[in-house]
C-alpha positions in Angstrom: -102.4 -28.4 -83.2 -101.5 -24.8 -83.7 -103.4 -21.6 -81.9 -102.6 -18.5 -83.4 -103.2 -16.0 -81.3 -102.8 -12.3 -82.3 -104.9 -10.6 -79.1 -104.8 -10.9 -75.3 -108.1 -12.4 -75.4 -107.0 -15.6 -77.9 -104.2 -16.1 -75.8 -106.7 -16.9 -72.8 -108.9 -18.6 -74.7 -106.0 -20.9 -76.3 -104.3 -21.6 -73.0 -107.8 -22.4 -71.3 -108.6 -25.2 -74.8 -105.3 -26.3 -74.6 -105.2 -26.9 -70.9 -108.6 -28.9 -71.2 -107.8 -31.0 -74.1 -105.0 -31.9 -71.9 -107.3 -32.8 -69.0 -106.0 -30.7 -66.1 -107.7 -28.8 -64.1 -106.3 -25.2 -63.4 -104.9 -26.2 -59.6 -103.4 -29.6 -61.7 -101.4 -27.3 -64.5 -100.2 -24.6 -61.9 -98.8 -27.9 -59.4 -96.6 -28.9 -62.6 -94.6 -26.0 -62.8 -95.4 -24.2 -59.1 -97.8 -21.4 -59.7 -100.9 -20.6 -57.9 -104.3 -22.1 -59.4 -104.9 -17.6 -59.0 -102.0 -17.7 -61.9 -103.5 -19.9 -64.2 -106.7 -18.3 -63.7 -105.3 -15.0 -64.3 -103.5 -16.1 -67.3 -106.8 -17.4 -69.1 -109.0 -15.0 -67.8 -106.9 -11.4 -67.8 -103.6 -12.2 -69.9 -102.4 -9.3 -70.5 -102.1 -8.1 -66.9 -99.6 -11.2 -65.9 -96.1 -11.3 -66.3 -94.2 -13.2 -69.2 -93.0 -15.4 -66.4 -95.8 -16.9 -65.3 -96.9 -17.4 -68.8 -94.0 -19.3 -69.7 -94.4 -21.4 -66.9 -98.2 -22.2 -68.2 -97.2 -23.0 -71.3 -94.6 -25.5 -69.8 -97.3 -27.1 -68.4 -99.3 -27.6 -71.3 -96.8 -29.0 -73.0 -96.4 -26.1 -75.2 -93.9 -24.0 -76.5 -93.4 -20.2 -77.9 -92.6 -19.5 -81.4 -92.6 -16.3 -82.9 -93.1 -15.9 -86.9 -93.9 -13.0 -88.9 -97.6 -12.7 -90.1 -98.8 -13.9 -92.7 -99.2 -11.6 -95.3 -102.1 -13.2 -97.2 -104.8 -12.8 -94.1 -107.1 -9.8 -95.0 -106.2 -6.6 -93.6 -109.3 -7.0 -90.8 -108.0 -10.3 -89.8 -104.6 -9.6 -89.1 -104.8 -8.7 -85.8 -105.6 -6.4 -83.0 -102.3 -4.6 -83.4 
């Protein structure tokens, strides 16, 4: 399942969906790859003030990964994103 994310906010909200669907607990997701349950908090709740790092290590956990595409060019102009 994809979660485009295009704010700060989505990209909490998408890590905190994806890490339930996945059944883990935030201490359970931060012991697979050896962050603080803090961390993964921080990461779901305030996204934009952690470090790349950390969210790289989340999204290990969740049995994620990172792709980067350009935008698509169709979406409406107010859907597009925060930036």
């Amino acid at each position: 399942m994809d979660y485009p994310v295009r704010t700060p906010s989505q990209l909490g909200l998408a890590l905190k969906a994806r890490r339930k669907v996945s059944g883990l607990t935030q201490a359970q997701a931060a012991q697979k790859v050896g962050l603080f349950p803090k961390t993964v908090s921080a990461l779901e709740g305030r996204p934009a003030a952690s470090s790349v790092e950390s969210l790289l290590k989340l999204i290990a956990a969740l049995d994620l990964e990172l792709v980067l595409r350009p935008k698509d060019e169709n979406l409406p102009t107010g859907q597009k994103g925060e930036w």
